[in-house]
N, C-alpha and C positions, 0 to 999 in steps of 0.2 A: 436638393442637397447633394455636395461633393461624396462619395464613397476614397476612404482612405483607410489605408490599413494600418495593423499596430507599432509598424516599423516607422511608417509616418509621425504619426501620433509620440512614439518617443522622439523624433530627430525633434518635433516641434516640442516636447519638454525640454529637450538636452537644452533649447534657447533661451527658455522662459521659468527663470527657478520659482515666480509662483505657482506654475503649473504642476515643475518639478514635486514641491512642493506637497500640492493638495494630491496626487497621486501616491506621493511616498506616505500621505496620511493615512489612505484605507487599507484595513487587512487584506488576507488572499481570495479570502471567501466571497468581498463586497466589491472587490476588481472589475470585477466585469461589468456589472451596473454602474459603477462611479466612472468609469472611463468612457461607457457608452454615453451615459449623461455629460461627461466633461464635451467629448469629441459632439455631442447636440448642441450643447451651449457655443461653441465656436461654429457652426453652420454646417458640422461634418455628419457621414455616417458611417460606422467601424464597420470594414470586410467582415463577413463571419469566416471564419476558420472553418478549413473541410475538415469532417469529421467523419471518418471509416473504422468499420468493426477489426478486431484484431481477427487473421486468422488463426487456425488451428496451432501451428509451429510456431506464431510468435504469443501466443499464450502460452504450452509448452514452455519456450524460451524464456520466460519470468515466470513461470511458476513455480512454487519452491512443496515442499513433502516427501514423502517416503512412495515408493512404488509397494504396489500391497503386494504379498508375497502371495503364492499360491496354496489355497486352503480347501483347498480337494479335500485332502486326506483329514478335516476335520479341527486341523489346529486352530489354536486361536493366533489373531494381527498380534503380535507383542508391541506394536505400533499406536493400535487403535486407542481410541480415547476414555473405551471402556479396562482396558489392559492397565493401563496407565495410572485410571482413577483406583482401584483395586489394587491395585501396587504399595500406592503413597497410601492409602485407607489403612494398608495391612504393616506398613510401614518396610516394608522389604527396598524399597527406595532408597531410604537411609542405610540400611545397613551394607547396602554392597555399594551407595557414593562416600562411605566415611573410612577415611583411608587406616589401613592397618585391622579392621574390624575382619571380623572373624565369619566366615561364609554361612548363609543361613543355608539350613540343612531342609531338603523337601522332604514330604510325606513319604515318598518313594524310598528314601538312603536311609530309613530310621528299620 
């Protein structure tokens, strides 16, 4: 069997709107398998795609989050997911996102 790649494989869909077709029929998920089996049934076999780990800097570079602040000195993340939940539990969430509301007063100012 010929090896052809995906680039191939669409120039011969762009030809052939049944092909066009039965390709534009499967979801993203089942792509791969419906085209390896397409490109079988016509005598071919699909390149695989090189596949390389990301390094460090370009994970960094899509990664999205907060930098965790420094908690030496015992504070708590205001970040973290336990801050957070405890926040909205306690409802103090609402009170300082709803505009004009009047500042909740801590244990400390009373």
């Amino acid at each position: 069997m010929k090896t052809i790649s995906l680039k191939e494989l669409a120039e011969m869909a762009a030809a052939d709107p049944a092909l066009r077709d039965r390709i534009g029929a499967c979801s993203a998920a089942e792509a791969p398998g419906v085209l390896a089996g397409i490109a079988g049934e016509m005598g071919y076999t699909l390149e695989k795609p090189a596949v390389t780990a990301l390094s460090d800097d370009e994970i960094s570079a899509v990664a999205g989050g907060w930098d965790i602040p420094d908690r030496s000195e015992g504070e708590l993340n205001p970040y973290s997911w336990f801050v957070s939940f405890m926040r909205r539990l306690m409802g103090r969430d609402e009170d300082e996102n709803t505009p004009g509301a009047a500042p909740t007063a801590s244990p400390t100012d009373r």
